[in-house]
C-alpha positions as CSV (number, residue, x, y, z in Angstrom):
1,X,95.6,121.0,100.9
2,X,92.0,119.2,100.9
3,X,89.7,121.6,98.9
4,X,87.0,120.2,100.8
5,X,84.9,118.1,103.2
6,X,82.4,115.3,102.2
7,X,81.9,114.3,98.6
8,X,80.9,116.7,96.2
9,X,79.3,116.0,91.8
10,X,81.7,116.4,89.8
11,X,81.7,115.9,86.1
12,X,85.5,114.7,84.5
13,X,86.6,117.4,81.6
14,X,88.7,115.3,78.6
15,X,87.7,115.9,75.4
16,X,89.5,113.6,73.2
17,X,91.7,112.0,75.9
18,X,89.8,110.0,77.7
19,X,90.8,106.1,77.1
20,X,94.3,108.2,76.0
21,X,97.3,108.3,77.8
22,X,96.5,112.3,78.3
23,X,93.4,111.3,80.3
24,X,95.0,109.6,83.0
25,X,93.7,112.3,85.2
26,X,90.1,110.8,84.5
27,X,90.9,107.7,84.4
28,X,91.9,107.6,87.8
29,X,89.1,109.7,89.1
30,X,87.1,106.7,87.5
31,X,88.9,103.9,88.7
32,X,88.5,104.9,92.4
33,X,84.7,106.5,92.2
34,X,85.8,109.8,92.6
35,X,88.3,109.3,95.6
36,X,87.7,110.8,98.6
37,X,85.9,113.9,97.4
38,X,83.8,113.3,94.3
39,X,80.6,111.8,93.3
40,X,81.2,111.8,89.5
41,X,77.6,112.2,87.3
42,X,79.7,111.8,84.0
43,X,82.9,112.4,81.8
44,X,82.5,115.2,78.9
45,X,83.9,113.6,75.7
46,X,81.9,114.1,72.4
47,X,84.6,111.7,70.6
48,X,82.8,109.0,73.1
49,X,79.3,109.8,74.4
50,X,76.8,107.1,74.9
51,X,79.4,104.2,76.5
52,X,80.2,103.7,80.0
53,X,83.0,105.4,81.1
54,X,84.3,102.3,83.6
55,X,83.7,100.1,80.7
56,X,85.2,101.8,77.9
57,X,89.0,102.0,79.9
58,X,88.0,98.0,80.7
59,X,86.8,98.5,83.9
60,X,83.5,96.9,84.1
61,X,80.2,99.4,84.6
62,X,80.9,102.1,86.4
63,X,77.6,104.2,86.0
64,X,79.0,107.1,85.2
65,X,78.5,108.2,81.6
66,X,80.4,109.4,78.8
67,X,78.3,112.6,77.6
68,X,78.7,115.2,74.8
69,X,78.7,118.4,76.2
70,X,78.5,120.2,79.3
71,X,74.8,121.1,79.7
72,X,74.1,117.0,79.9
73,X,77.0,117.1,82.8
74,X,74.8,119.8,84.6
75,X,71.9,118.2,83.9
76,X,72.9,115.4,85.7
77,X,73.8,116.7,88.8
78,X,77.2,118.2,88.6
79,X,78.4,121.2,90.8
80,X,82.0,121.2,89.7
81,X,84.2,120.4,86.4
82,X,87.3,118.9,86.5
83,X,89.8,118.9,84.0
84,X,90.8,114.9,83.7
85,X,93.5,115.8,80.6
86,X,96.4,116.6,80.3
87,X,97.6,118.1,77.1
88,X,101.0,117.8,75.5
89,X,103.2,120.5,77.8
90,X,100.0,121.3,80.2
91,X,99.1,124.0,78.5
92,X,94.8,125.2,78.0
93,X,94.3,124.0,74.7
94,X,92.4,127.4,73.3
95,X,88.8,124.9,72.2
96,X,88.4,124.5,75.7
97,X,88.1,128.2,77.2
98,X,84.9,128.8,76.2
99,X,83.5,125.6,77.8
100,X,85.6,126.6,80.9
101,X,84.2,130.3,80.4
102,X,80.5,128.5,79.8
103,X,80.8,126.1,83.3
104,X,81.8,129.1,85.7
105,X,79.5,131.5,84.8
106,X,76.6,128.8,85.3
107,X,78.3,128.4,89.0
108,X,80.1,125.1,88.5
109,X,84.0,125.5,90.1
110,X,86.3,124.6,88.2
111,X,89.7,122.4,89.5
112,X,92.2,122.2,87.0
113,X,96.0,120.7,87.3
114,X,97.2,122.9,83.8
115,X,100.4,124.3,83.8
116,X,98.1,127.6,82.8
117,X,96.5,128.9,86.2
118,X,93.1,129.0,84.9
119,X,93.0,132.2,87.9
120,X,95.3,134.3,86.1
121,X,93.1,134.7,83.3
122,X,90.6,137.8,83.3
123,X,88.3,136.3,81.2
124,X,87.9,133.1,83.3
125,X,88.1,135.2,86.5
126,X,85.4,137.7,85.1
127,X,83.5,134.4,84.3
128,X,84.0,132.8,88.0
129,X,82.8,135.9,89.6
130,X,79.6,136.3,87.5
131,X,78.7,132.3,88.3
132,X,79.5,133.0,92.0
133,X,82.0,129.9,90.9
134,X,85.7,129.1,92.1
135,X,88.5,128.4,90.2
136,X,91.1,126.2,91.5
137,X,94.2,125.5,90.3
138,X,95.7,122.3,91.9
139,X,99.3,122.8,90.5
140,X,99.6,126.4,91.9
141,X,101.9,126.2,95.3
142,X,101.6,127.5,97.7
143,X,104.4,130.0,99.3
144,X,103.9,129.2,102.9
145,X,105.6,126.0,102.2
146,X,108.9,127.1,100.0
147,X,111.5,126.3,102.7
148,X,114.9,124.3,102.7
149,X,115.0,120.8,103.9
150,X,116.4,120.8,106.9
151,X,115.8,117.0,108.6
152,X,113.1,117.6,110.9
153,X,111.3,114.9,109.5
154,X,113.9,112.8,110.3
155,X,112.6,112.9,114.0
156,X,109.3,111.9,113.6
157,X,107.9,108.5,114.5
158,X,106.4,107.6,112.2
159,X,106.1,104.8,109.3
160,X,106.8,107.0,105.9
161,X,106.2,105.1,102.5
162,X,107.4,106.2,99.3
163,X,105.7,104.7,96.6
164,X,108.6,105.1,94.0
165,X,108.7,104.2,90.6
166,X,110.7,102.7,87.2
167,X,109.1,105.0,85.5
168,X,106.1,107.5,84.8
169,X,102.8,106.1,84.1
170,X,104.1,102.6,86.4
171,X,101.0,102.6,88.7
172,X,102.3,105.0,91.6
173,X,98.8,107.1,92.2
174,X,97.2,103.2,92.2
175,X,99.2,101.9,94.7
176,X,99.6,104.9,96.4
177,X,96.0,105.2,97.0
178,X,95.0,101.3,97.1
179,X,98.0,101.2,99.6
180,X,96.2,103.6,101.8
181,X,92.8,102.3,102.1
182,X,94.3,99.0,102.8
183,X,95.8,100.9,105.6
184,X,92.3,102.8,106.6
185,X,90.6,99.7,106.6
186,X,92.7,98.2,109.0
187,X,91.9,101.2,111.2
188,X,95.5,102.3,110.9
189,X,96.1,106.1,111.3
190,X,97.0,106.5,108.0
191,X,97.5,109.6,105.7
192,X,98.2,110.1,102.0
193,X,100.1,112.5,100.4
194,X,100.1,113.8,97.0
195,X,102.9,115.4,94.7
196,X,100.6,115.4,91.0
197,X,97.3,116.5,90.8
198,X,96.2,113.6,90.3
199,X,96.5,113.0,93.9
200,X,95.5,116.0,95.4
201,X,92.4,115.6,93.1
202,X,91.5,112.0,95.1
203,X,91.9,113.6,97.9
204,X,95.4,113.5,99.5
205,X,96.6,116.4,101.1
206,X,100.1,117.9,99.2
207,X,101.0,119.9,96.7
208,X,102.2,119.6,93.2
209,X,105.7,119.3,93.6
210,X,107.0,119.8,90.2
211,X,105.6,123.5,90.1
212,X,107.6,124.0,93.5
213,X,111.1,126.1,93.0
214,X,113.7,123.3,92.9
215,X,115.7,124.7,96.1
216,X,112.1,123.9,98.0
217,X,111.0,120.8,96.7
218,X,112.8,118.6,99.7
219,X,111.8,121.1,102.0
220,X,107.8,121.5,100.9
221,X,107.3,118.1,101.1
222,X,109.0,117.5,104.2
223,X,106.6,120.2,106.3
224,X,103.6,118.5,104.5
225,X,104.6,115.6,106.4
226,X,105.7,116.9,109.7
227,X,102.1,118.5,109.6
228,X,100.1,115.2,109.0
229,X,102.5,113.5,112.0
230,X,101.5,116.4,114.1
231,X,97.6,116.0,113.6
232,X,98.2,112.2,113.9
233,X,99.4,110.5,111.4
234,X,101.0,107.4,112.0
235,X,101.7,105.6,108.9
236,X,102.3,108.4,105.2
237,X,102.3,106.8,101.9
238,X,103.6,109.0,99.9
239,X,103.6,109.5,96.5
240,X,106.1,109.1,94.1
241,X,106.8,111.1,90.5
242,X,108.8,109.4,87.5
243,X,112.0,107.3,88.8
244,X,115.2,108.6,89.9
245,X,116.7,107.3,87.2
246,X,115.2,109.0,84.9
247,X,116.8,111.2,82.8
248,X,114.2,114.0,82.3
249,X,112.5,113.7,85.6
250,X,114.8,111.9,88.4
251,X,115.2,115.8,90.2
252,X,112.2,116.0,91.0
253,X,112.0,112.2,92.4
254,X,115.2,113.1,94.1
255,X,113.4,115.9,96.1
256,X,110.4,113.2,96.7
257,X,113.1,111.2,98.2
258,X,114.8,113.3,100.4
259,X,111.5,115.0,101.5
260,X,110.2,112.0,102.8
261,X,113.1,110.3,104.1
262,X,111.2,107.0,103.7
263,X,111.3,104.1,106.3
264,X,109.2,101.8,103.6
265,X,109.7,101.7,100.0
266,X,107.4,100.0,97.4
267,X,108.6,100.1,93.7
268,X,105.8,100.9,91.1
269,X,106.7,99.1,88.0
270,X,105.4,97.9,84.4
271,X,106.8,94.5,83.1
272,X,108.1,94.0,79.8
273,X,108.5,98.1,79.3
274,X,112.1,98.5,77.6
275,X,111.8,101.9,77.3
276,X,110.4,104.8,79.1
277,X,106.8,106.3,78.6
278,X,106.7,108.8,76.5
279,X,110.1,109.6,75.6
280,X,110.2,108.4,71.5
281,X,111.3,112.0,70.8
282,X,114.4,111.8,73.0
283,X,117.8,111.9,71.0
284,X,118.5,108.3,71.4
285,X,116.1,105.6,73.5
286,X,116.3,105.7,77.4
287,X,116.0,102.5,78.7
288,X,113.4,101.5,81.4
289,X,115.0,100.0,84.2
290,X,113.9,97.2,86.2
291,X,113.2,97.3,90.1
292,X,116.3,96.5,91.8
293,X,118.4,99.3,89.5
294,X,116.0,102.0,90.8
295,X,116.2,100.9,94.7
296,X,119.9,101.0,95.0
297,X,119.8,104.6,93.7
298,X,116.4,104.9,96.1
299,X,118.7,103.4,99.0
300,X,122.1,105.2,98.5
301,X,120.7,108.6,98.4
302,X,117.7,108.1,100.9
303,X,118.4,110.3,104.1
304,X,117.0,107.5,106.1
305,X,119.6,104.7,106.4
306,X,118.1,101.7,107.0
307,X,114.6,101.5,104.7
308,X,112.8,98.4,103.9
309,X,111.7,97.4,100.6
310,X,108.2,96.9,101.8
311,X,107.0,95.2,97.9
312,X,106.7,95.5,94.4
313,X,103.5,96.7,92.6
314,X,103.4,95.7,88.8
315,X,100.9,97.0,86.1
316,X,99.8,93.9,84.2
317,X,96.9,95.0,82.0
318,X,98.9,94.3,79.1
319,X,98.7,90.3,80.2
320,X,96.1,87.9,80.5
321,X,95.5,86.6,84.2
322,X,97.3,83.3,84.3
323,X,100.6,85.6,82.6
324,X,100.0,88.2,85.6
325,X,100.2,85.7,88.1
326,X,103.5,84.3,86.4
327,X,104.9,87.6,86.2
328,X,103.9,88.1,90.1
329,X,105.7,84.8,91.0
330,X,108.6,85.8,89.6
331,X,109.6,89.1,90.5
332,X,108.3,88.2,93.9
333,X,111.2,85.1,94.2
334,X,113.4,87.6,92.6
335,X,113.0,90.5,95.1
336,X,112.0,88.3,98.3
337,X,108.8,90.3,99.1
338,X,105.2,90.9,97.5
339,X,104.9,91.5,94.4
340,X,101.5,92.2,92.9
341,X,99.1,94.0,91.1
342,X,97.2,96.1,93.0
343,X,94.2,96.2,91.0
344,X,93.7,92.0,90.2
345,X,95.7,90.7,93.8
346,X,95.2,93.6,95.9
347,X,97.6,95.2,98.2
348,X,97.1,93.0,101.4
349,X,100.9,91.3,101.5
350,X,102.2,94.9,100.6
351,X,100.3,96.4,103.9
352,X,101.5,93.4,106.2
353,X,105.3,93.8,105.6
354,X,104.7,97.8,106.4
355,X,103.0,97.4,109.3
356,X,104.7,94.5,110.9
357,X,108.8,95.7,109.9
């Protein structure tokens, strides 16, 4: 779903995470100025108040300031909180509530993608309804799209790219969304579609597909995108979660996959990663794979026969330029198609090689 039209303030919600791997939320609220709904007026983070929020995750000025508390967020403008964390399991960390409590009753909604629905509390409802405020909670599905894959999307013609992945945390909601707005600016009929909140949060229209019963996530994400092709859309990027590989996650990338039925993949990826994000409490270490591991399983199990590997996007922030354009070089020879970063090269060679194969 879109929660809205236009651009509305917003003030990001990540106290303690943000410049953390939890805040990545934020951080990508940041990076793209608040998507294609938000104006952000500032990031709530006591541990960091006074910097610039672009500048303290390396981004250059942004404008948008790091603040203590929530009354300096209102004060500058903001009509809605968004919670840009996400805490170990997804869970409401219990310090929070009372700023939640505190932002709804002074009529500022309140989008969060917890794994708590914020809605099913009474206190926060009682809250919400004394502010005149709305809760949303961007992970909560919704039932009219729990239904079994069944191909239709198989028949559409249309262009649909899967932004996959190596990995979580590779750069997939980057290049998902730079991806697009190459597209847009070309005046292609584009549309994006979101399967994190993350996504949905910048904009895309979706649903979180990991809160989706298992039996329904082909299906879900499969009527998400017969409905764009039926309003017009002629080219989906679509977002990707984890890798299929992976050994925690790859179910849910599997229903990505087959929902989708891509024509175009592009494979998210960090260089020089041995070992997947997160994952130092597993019982032994899983290995991060490289790009051409994940796109045979991405091939051999894609509904859609005959997809292209439309390019590469790599997440070079750990290297200095002249190493990023080394590292571009080669997996590009490697692969025999673009292979870039989408924030320092852009997406440009990426968006060719969908649109003209």
């Amino acid at each position: 779903m879109v929660y809205h039209e236009g651009r509305r303030r917003a003030a990001i919600y990540a106290p303690g995470a943000y410049g953390r791997e939890e805040g990545k939320t934020g951080h990508d609220l940041v990076i793209f100025d608040g998507g294609l709904l938000w104006d952000l007026v500032a990031v709530i983070d006591p541990f960091n108040a006074g910097r610039d929020a672009g500048e303290f995750i390396g981004l250059g000025r942004k404008g948008i300031p790091i603040v203590q508390g929530l009354r300096e967020a209102v004060e500058k403008g903001a009509e809605a909180l968004i919670l840009g964390a996400a805490p170990v399991g997804g869970r409401l960390p219990e310090e929070w509530k009372r700023d939640i409590r505190d932002a709804l009753e002074m009529g500022l909604d309140v989008y969060s993608g917890l794994h708590t629905f914020l809605s099913d509390d009474p206190e926060l409802r009682a809250a919400a309804e004394k502010g005149g405020a709305r809760i949303v909670d961007v992970r909560k599905p919704d039932p009219r799209y729990f239904r079994v894959w069944d191909g239709r999307v198989l028949g559409t013609r249309m262009k649909r790219v899967l932004i996959a992945g190596t990995d979580c945390e590779a750069g997939k909601n980057i290049a998902t969304y730079t991806i697009y707005k190459e597209l847009e600016r070309r005046s292609v009929k584009a549309c994006m579609i979101g399967t994190g909140q993350t996504m949905l949060l910048l904009g895309a229209r979706g649903l979180v597909v990991d809160a989706v019963p298992s039996d329904f996530v082909a299906g879900a994400l499969e009527q998400v995108i017969v409905e764009a092709y039926e309003q017009g859309c002629e080219v989906a990027v679509v977002e990707g979660q984890a890798a299929i590989t992976h050994e925690a996650y790859g179910h849910v990338s599997l229903g990505i996959l087959r929902g989708a039925s891509p024509t175009h993949i592009v494979v998210a990826h960090v260089p020089g990663r041995r070992w997947r994000a997160a994952f130092s409490h597993a019982w032994k270490p899983l290995r991060n794979p490289e790009p051409g591991e994940e796109l045979t399983y991405l091939t051999a199990l894609n509904p859609y026969p005959n997809a292209v590997l439309a390019g590469i996007t790599l997440n070079t922030s750990m290297y200095t330029i002249n190493e990023a354009k080394r590292i571009e070089r080669e997996y590009s020879e490697t692969y025999m198609v673009p292979a870039l970063d989408p924030l320092r090269t852009g997406v440009k060679a990426i968006v060719d090689r969908i649109i003209g194969e």
